[in-house]
C-alpha positions as CSV (number, residue, x, y, z in Angstrom):
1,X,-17.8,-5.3,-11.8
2,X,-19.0,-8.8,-12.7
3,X,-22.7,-9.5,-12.1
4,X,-22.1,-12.1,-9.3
5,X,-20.1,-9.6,-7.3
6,X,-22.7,-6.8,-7.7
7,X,-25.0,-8.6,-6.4
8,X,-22.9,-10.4,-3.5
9,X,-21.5,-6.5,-2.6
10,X,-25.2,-5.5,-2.5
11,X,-25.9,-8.4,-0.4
12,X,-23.5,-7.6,2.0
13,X,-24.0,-3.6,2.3
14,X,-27.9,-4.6,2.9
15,X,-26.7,-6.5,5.9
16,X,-25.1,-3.3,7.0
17,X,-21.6,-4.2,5.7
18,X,-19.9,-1.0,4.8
19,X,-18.2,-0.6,0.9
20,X,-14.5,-1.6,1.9
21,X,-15.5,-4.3,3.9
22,X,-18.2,-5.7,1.4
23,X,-16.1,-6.1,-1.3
24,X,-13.1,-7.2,0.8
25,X,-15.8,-10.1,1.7
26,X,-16.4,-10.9,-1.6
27,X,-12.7,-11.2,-2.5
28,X,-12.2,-13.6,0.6
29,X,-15.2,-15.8,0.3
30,X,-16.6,-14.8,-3.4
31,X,-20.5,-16.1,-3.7
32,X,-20.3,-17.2,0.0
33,X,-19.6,-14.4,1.4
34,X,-23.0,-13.9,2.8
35,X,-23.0,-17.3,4.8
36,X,-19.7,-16.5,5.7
37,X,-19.8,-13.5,7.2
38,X,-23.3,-14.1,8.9
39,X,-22.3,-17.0,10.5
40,X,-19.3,-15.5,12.4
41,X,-17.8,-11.9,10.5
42,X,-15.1,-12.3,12.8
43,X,-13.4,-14.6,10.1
44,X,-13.0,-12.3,7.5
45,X,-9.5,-11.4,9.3
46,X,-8.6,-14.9,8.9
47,X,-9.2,-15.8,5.4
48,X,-8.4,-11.6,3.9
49,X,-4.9,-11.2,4.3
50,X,-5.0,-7.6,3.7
51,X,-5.9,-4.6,5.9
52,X,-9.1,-4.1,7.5
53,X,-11.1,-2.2,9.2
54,X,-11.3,-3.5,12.9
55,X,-13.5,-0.9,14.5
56,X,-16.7,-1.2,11.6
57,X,-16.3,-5.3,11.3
58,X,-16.4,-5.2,15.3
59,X,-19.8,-2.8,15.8
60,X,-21.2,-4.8,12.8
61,X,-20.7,-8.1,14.6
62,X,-21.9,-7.1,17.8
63,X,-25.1,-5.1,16.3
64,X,-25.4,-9.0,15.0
65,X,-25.6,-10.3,18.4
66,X,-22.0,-11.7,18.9
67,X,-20.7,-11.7,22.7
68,X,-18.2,-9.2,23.5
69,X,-16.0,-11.8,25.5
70,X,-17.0,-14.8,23.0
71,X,-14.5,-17.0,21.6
72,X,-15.4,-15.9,17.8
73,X,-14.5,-12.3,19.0
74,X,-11.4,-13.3,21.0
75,X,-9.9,-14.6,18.4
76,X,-11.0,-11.9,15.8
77,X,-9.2,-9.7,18.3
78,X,-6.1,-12.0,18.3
79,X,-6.0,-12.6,14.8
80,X,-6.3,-8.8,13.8
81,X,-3.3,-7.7,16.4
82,X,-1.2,-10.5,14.4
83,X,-2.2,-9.2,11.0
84,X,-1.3,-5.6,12.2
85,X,2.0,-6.7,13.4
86,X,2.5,-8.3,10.0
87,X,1.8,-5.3,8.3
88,X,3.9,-3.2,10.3
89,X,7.1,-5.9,8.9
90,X,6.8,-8.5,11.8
91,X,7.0,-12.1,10.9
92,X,6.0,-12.9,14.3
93,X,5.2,-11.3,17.6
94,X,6.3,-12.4,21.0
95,X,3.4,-14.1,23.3
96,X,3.7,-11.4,26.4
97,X,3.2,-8.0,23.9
98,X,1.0,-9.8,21.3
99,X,-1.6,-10.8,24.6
100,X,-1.5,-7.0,25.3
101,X,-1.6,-5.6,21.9
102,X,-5.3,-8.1,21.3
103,X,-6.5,-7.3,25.0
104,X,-6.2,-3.3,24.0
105,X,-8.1,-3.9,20.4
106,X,-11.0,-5.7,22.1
107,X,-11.3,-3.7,25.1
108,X,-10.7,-6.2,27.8
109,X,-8.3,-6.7,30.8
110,X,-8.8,-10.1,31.2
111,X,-5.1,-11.4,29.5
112,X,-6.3,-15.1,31.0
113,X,-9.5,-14.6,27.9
114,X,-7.3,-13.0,25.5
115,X,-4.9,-16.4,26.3
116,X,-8.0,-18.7,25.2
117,X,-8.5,-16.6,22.1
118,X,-4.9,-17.7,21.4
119,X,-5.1,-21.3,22.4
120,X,-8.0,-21.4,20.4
121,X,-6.4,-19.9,17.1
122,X,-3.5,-22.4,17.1
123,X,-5.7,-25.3,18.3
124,X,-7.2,-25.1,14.9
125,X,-4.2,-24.5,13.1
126,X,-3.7,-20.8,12.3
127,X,-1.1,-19.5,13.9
128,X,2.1,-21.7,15.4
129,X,3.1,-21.0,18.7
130,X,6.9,-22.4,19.3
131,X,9.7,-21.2,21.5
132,X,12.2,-18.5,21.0
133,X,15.2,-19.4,18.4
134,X,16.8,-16.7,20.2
135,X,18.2,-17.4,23.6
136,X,18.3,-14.1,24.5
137,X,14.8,-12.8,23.6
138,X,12.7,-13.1,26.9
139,X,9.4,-11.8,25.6
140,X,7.8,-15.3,25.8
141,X,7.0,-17.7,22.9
142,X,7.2,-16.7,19.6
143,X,3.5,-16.8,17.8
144,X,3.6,-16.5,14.1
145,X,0.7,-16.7,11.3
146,X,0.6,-20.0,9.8
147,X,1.5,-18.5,6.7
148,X,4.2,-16.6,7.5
149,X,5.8,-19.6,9.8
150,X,5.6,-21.7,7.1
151,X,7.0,-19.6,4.6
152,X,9.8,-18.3,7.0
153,X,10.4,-22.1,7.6
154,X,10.6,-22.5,3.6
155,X,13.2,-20.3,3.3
156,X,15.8,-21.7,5.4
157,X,14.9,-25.1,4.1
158,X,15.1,-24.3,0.5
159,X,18.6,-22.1,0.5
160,X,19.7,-24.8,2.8
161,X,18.7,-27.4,0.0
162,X,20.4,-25.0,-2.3
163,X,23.3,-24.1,-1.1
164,X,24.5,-27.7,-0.3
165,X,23.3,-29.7,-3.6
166,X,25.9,-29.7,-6.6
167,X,26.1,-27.1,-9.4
168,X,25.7,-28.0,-12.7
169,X,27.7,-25.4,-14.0
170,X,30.7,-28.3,-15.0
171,X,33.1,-25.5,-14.5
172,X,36.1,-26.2,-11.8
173,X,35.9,-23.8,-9.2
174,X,38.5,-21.2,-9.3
175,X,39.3,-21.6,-13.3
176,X,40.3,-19.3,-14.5
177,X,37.7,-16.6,-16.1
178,X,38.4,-14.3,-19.4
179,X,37.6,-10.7,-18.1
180,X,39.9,-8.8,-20.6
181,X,37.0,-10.6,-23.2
182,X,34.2,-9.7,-20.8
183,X,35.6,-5.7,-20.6
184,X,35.9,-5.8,-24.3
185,X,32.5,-6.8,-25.2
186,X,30.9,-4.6,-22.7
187,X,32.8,-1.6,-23.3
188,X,34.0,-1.3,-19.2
189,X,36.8,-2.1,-16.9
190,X,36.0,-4.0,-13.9
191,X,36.8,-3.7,-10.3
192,X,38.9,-6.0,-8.1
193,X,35.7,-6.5,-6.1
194,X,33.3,-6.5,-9.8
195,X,35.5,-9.7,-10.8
196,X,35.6,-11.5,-7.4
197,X,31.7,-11.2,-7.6
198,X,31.6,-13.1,-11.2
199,X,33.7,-15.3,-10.0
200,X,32.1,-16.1,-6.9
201,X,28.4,-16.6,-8.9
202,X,30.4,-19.4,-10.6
203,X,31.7,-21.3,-7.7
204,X,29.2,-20.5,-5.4
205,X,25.4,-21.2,-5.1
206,X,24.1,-18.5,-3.6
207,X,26.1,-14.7,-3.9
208,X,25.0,-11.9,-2.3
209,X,25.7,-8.5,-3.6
210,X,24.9,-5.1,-2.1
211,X,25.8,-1.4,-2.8
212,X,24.7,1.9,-3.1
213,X,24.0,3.7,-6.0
214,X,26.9,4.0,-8.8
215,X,28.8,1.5,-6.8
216,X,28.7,-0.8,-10.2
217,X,26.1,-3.6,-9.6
218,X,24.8,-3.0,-12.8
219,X,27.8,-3.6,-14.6
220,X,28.1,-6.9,-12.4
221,X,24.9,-8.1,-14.0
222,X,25.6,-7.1,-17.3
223,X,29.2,-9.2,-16.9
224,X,27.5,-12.2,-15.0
225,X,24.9,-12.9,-17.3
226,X,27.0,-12.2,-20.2
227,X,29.4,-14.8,-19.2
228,X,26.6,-17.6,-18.3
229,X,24.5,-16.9,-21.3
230,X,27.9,-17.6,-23.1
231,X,28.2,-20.8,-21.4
232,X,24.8,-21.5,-23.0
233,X,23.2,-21.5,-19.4
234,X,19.7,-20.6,-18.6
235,X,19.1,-17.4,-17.2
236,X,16.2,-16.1,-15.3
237,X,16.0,-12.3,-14.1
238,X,13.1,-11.0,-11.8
239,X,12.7,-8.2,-10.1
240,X,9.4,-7.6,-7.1
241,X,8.3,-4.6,-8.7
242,X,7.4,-4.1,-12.4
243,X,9.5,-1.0,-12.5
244,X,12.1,-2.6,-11.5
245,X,11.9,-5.3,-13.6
246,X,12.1,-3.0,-16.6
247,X,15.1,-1.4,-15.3
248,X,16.6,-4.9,-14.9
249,X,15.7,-5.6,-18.5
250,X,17.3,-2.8,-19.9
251,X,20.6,-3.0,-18.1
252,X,20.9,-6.7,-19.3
253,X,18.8,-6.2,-22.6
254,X,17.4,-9.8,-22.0
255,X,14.3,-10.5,-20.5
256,X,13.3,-9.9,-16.9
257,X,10.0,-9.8,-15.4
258,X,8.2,-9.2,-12.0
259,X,9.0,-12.4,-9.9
260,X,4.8,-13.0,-9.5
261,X,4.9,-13.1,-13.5
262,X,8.1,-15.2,-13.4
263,X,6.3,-17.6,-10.9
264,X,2.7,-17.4,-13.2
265,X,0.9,-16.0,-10.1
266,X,-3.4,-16.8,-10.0
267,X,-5.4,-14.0,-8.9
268,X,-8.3,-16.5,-8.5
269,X,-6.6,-19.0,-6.3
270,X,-4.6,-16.3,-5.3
271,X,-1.4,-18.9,-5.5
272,X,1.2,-19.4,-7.4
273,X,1.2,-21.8,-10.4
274,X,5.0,-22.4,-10.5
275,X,5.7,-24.0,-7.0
276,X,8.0,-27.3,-6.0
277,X,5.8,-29.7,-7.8
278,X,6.5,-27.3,-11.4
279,X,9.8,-25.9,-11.0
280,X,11.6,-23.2,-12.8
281,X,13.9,-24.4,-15.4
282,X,16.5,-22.7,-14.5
283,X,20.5,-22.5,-14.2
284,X,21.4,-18.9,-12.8
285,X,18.7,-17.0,-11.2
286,X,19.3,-13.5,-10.6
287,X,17.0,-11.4,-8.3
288,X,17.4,-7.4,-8.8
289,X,16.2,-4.8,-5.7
290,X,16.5,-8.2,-3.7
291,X,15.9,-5.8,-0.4
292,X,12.1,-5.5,-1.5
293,X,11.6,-8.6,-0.9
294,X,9.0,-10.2,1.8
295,X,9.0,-13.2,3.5
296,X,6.6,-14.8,1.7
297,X,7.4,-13.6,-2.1
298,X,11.0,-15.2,-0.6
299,X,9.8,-18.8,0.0
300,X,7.6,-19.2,-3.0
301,X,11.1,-18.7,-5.0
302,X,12.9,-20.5,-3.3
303,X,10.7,-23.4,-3.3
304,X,10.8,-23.5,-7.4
305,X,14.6,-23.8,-7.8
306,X,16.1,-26.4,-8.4
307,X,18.9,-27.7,-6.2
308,X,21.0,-27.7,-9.1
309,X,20.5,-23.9,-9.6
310,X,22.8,-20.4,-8.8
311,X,21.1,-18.0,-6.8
312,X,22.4,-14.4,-7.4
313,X,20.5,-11.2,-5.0
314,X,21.3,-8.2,-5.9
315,X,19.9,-4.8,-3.9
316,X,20.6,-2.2,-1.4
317,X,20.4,-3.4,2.2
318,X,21.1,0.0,3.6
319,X,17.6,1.2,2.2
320,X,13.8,0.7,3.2
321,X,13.1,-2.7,4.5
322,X,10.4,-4.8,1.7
323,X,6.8,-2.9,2.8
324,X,5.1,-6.8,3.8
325,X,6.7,-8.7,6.5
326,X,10.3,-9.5,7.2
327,X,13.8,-8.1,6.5
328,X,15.3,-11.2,4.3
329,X,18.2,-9.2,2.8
330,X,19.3,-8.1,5.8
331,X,18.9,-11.7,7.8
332,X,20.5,-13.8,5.0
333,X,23.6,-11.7,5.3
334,X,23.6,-11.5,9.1
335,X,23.5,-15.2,9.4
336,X,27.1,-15.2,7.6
337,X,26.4,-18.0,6.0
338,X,26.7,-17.2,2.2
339,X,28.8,-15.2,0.4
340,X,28.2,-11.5,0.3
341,X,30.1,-8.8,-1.9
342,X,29.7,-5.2,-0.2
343,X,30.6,-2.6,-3.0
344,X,31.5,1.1,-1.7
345,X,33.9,2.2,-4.9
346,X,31.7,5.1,-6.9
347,X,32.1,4.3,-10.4
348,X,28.9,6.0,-11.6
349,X,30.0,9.8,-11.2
350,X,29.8,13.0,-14.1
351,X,31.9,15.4,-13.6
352,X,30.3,17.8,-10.8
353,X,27.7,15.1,-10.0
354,X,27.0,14.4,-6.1
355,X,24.4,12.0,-5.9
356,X,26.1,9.0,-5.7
357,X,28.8,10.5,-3.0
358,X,26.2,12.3,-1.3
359,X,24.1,9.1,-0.7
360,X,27.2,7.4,0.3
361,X,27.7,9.9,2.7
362,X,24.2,10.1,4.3
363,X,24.6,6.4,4.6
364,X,27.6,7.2,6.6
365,X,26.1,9.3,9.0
366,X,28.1,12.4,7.3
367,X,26.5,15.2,6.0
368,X,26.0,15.6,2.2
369,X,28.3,17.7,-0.1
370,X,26.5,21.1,-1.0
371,X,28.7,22.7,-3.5
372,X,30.3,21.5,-6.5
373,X,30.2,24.4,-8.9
374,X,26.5,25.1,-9.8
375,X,24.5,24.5,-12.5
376,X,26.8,25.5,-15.2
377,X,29.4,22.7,-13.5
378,X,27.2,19.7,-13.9
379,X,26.2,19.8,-10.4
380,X,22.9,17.3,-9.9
381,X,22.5,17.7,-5.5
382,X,21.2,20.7,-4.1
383,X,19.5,21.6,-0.6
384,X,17.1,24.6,-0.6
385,X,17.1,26.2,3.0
386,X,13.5,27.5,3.6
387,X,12.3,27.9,7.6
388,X,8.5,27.7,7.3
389,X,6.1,25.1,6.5
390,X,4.7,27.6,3.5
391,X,7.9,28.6,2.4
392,X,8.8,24.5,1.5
393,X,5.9,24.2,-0.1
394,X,5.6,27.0,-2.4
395,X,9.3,26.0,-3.3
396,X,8.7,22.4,-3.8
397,X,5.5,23.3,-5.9
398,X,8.5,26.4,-7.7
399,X,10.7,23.7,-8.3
400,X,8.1,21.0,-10.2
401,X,6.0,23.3,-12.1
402,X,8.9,26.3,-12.8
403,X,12.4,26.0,-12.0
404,X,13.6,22.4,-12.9
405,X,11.9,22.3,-16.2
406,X,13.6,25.5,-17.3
407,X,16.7,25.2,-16.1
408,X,17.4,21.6,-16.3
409,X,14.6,21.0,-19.2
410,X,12.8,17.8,-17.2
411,X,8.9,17.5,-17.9
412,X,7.0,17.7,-14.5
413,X,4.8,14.9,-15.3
414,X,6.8,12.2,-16.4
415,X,10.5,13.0,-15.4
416,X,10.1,14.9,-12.0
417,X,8.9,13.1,-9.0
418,X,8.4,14.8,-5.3
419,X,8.8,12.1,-2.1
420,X,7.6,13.1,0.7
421,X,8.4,11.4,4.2
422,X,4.3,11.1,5.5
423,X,0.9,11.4,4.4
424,X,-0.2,13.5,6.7
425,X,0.9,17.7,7.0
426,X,1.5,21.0,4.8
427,X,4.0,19.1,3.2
428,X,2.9,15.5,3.2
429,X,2.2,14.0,0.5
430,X,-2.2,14.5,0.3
431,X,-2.0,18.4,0.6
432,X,1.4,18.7,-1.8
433,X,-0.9,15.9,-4.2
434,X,-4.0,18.8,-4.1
435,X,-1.9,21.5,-4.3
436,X,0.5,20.3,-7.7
437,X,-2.4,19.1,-9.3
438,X,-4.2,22.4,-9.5
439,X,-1.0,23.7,-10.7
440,X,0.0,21.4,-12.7
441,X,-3.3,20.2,-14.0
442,X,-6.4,22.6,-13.2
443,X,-9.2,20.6,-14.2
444,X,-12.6,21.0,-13.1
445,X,-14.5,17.5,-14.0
446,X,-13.4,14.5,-12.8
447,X,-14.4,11.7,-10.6
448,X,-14.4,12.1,-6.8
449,X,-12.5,9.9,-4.6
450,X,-11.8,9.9,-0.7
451,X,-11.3,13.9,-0.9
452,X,-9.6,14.1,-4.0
453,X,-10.8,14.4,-7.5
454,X,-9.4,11.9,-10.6
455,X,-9.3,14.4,-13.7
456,X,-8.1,13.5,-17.4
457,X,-4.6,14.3,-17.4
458,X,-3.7,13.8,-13.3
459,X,-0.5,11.8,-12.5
460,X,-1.6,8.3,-10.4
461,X,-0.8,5.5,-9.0
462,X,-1.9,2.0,-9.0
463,X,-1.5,1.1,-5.0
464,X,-2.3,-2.6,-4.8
465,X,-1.1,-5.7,-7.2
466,X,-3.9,-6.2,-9.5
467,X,-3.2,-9.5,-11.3
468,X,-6.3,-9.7,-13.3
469,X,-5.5,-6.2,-14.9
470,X,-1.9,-6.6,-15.4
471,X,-1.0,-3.9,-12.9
472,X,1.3,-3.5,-9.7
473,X,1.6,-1.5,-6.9
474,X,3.7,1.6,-7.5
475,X,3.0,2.0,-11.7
476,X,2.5,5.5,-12.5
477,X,0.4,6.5,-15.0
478,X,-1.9,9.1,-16.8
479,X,-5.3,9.2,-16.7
480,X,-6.3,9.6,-20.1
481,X,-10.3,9.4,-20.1
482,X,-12.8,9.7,-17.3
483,X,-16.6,9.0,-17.3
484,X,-18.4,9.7,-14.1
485,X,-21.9,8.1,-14.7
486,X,-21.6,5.3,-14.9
487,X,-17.9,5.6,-13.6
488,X,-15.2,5.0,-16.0
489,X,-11.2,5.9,-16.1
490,X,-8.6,5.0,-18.0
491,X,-5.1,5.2,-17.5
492,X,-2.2,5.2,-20.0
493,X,0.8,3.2,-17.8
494,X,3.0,3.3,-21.0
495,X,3.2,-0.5,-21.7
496,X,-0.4,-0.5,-21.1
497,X,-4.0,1.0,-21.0
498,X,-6.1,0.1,-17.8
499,X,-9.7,1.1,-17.4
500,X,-11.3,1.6,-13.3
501,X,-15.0,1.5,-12.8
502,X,-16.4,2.3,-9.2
503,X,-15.7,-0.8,-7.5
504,X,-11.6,-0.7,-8.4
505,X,-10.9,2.8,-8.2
506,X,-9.7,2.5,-4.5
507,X,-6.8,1.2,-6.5
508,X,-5.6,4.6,-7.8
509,X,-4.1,7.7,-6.1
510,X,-3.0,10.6,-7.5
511,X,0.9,10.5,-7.9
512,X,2.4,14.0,-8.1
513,X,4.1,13.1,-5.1
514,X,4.2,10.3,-3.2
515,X,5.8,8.5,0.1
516,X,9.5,7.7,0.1
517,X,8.2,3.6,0.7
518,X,6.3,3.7,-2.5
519,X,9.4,5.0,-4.5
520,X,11.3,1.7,-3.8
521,X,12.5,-0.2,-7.3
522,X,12.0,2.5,-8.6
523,X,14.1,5.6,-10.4
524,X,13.6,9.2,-12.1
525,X,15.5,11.2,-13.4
526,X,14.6,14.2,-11.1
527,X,13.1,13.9,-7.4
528,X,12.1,17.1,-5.2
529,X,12.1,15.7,-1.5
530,X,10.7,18.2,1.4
531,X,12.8,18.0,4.6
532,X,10.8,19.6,7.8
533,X,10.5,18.7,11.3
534,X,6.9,17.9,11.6
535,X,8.5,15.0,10.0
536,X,10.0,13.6,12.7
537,X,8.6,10.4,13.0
538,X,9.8,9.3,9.4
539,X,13.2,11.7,9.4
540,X,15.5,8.7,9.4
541,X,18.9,7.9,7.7
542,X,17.6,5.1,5.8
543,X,14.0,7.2,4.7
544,X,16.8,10.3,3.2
545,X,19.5,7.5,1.8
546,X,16.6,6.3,-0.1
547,X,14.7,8.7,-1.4
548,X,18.4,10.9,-2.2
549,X,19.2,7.0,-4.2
550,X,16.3,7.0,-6.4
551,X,17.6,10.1,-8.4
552,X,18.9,9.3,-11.3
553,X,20.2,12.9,-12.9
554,X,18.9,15.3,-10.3
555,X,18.0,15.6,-6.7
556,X,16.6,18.8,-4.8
557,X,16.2,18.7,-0.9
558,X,13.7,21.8,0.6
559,X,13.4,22.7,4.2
560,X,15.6,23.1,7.4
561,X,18.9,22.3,7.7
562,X,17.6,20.6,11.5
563,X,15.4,18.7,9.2
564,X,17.8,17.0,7.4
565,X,20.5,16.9,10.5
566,X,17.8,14.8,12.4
567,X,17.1,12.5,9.9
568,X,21.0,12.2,9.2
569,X,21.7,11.4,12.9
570,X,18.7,9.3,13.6
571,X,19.9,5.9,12.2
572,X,17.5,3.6,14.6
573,X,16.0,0.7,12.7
574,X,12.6,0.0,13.9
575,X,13.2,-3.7,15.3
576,X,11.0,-6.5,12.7
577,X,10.7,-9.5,14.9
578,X,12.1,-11.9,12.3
579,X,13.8,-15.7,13.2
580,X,15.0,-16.4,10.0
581,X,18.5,-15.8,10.5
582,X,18.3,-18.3,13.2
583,X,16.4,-20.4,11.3
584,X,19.1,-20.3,8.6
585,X,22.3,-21.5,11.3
586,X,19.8,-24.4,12.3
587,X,19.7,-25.5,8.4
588,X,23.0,-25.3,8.1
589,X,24.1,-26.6,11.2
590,X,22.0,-29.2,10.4
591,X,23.3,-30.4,6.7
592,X,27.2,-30.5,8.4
593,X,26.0,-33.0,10.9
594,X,24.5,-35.2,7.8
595,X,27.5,-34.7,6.0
């Protein structure tokens, strides 16, 4: 930690700031943060986007003399309801609920002061009130976060742009395209539906292309970008996770990156570099594990194509929604606006395998395929009935440390991977995270750390995007040295080395298992996944059809057979209050009248 910010964090924590919120008010203000926050600490939730802590930065600001029913605290109040929405994947929140939400986080009945909390918030610009695209929604207006209405705004206006400029590709559309030379160099035969989907990122600007897993968009890729690099056409590939981007790379073996490197993000300004004023140069851009993608990381592509440019998104929209605010995969192709190429063919099956059929089939609603042969008969799905809360765990903790490695020969640290629903429970993810590391990795000195101890040779994860250090939520690493006075460890992620003092080690969690969410972009060859109803709240199709798609060579399901029958059946999408696909009709609505 840099002098300045020790001293600042000190600062703060003398004014009776706790830790998190000390150094989240250094991040937001840097070496103002003490004016800042004594003046009004209520606008800390404006200027840090992330999580707080409402309840602490509240007493704190009271205990500073700040009136309960004061406009400073109003607003805090509506603010912070907004930014919880937005973390929960809304891009906006109706007027009527969001008045209700803020009047339950300050404590006051009063919905005509909670109303002037929100007056005053958009008076000065921070959030935009407008009414409902919708016709149908009868919730009131729709109140966004500046930032988030102007980067939903963004999007509809830039694929608009996009999808009605002129392609430089100086190809006629529908000529005629040499796949028997494409299946030759790559080694594959194409699909009916893998052909129209090269064709269609020729003619058209924007393609979208979803599928589950083994349904061949991989081989797409590899054909599409084979075919423009041929034409001697500039290719970008990006990806929102650094996992993924690898993966991407490797398919293609060409370049890809994360789209914040593709886009030169600056941790300082906390911006982007690349933006409409420095474009991408750029003829095809193709965007892998497109359904991770937020609303915001959305727009600030967009905005640095040019109009000239081929947009190709490529992802699952059947699984998890992106973890920050909006479902753009899903709103781009319900607007029916651009073309989309649904692949449901399995092409990516062994012999005996299941996983790719049996993820099809969850998707479905069905129930998955238990039997095809055993072991000995290549088969890669398997669902281990166990009644008891115990009884899962000791057979998930069986399967990671025992079975699977001698039997199938996959290293528990670095090729098997358990995903659990939740946090919380017997078998969430903390108490199977305590329970595999003293198995797994029974060291006693190491660095403590919200209830759990960092050891050399533990299995973590990096949890937040840390651009300064070169590392992204979701990279799994090992720790390979730790110092606990003053406090030092060091992770090998592979590709890189990263060392955590004190003040970034909130950044780190141990990663023996982890949520299903956090395994998005990503794949391993084997996943152990714990199925029990104390689940309940998170036993959904989408949560199993995910976390059954990120195994690559083996999957292992543990628990009840009402456990996974729940979570089958239960195909409910928590509603995101998004307007971007009626945002999107406007645009385009829009460009026929001009034209």
């Amino acid at each position: 930690m840099s002098t300045p910010k020790r001293n600042v964090v000190a600062e703060l924590k003398r004014l009776g700031l706790s830790d998190d919120l000390a150094f989240a008010a250094y991040t937001a203000f840097g070496r103002k943060a003490v004016h800042e926050i004594t003046r009004n600490p209520y606008s800390l939730i404006a200027k840090y986007e992330e999580d707080i802590d409402w309840k602490t930065l509240d007493r704190f600001a009271v205990k500073r003399g700040l009136e309960s029913t004061g406009i400073e605290r109003l607003t805090g109040g509506v603010l912070y309801a907004l930014r919880r929405a937005a973390a929960s994947g809304h891009v906006y929140r109706p007027r009527i609920p969001l008045l209700a939400e803020s009047a339950q986080i300050l404590g006051i009945e009063d919905l005509i002061l909670v109303q002037s909390g929100l007056e005053s918030l958009r008076e000065s610009g921070l959030v935009v009130q407008e009414q409902p695209l919708d016709p149908q929604e009868g919730k009131g207006d729709w109140v966004y976060l500046i930032n988030l209405h102007t980067a939903e705004s963004g999007i509809a206006h830039y694929m608009g742009l996009l999808a009605h400029s002129p392609s430089n590709t100086h190809r006629r559309k529908n000529q005629e395209i040499n796949f028997e030379e494409i299946e030759q160099s790559l080694g594959v035969r194409l699909a009916e539906a893998q052909r129209e989907a090269i064709r269609l990122s020729m003619d058209d600007k924007i393609l979208v292309i979803t599928g589950g897993p083994g349904t061949g968009k991989t081989t797409i890729l590899k054909a599409t970008v084979a075919l423009w690099a041929k034409m001697g056409k500039r290719i970008k590939l990006a990806a929102p996770t650094g996992r993924a981007a690898k993966r991407l790379s490797e398919s293609t073996a060409r370049d890809a990156s994360t789209i914040h490197r593709l886009l030169e993000y600056n941790p300082e300004q906390r911006n982007f570099n690349r933006n409409g004023y420095r474009p991408l140069k750029v003829d095809l851009m193709v965007v892998d594990e497109a359904s991770m993608i937020d609303t915001t990381l959305m727009a600030a592509l967009l905005e640095t194509l040019p109009p000239s440019a081929h947009l190709l998104l490529v992802g699952d929209v059947d699984q998890l929604p992106s973890v920050g605010p909006g479902f753009v995969l899903r709103d781009i192709i319900r607007s029916g606006l651009v073309s989309v190429i649904t692949l449901s063919e399995i092409f990516r099956q062994r012999p005996g395998s299941l996983i790719s059929d049996n993820a099809a089939r969850i998707n479905r609603g069905e129930s998955p395929v238990l039997d095809s042969g055993g072991v000995e008969e290549g088969q890669d799905f398997f669902f281990i009935r166990k009644p008891t809360l115990q009884s899962t765990l000791e057979t998930v903790v069986e399967m990671v440390t025992r079975r699977i490695p001698e039997q199938f020969g996959f290293t528990p640290m670095e090729e098997i991977q358990v995903l659990a629903p939740m946090i919380k429970g017997d078998v969430g993810v903390e108490n199977l995270n305590m329970v595999l590391q003293r198995e797994l990795n029974p060291q006693k000195e190491g660095v403590e750390q919200f209830g759990y101890r960092i050891c050399t040779g533990d299995k973590v994860m990096q949890i937040r995007n840390d651009y300064d250090k070169d590392v992204f939520n979701g990279d799994i690493g090992i720790v390979t040295h730790v110092k606990s006075d003053p406090v030092l460890v060091k992770v090998d992620f592979g590709d890189k080395r990263i060392a955590y003092d004190r003040g970034d080690l909130s950044d780190l969690t141990l990663a023996y298992a982890i949520t299903i969410h956090k395994s998005q972009g990503s794949e391993y060859p084997a996943v152990v996944i714990p199925l029990v109803t104390k689940h309940f709240p998170l036993l959904q199709r989408n949560v199993l059809y995910t976390a059954v798609s990120r195994g690559r060579n083996l999957v292992v399901l543990v628990g009840t057979t009402r456990a996974m029958e729940i979570a089958i059946a239960n195909n409910k999408i928590r509603t995101r209050y998004t307007g971007l696909t009626q945002r999107l009709i406007r645009v385009w609505e829009k460009r026929r009248r001009e034209n």
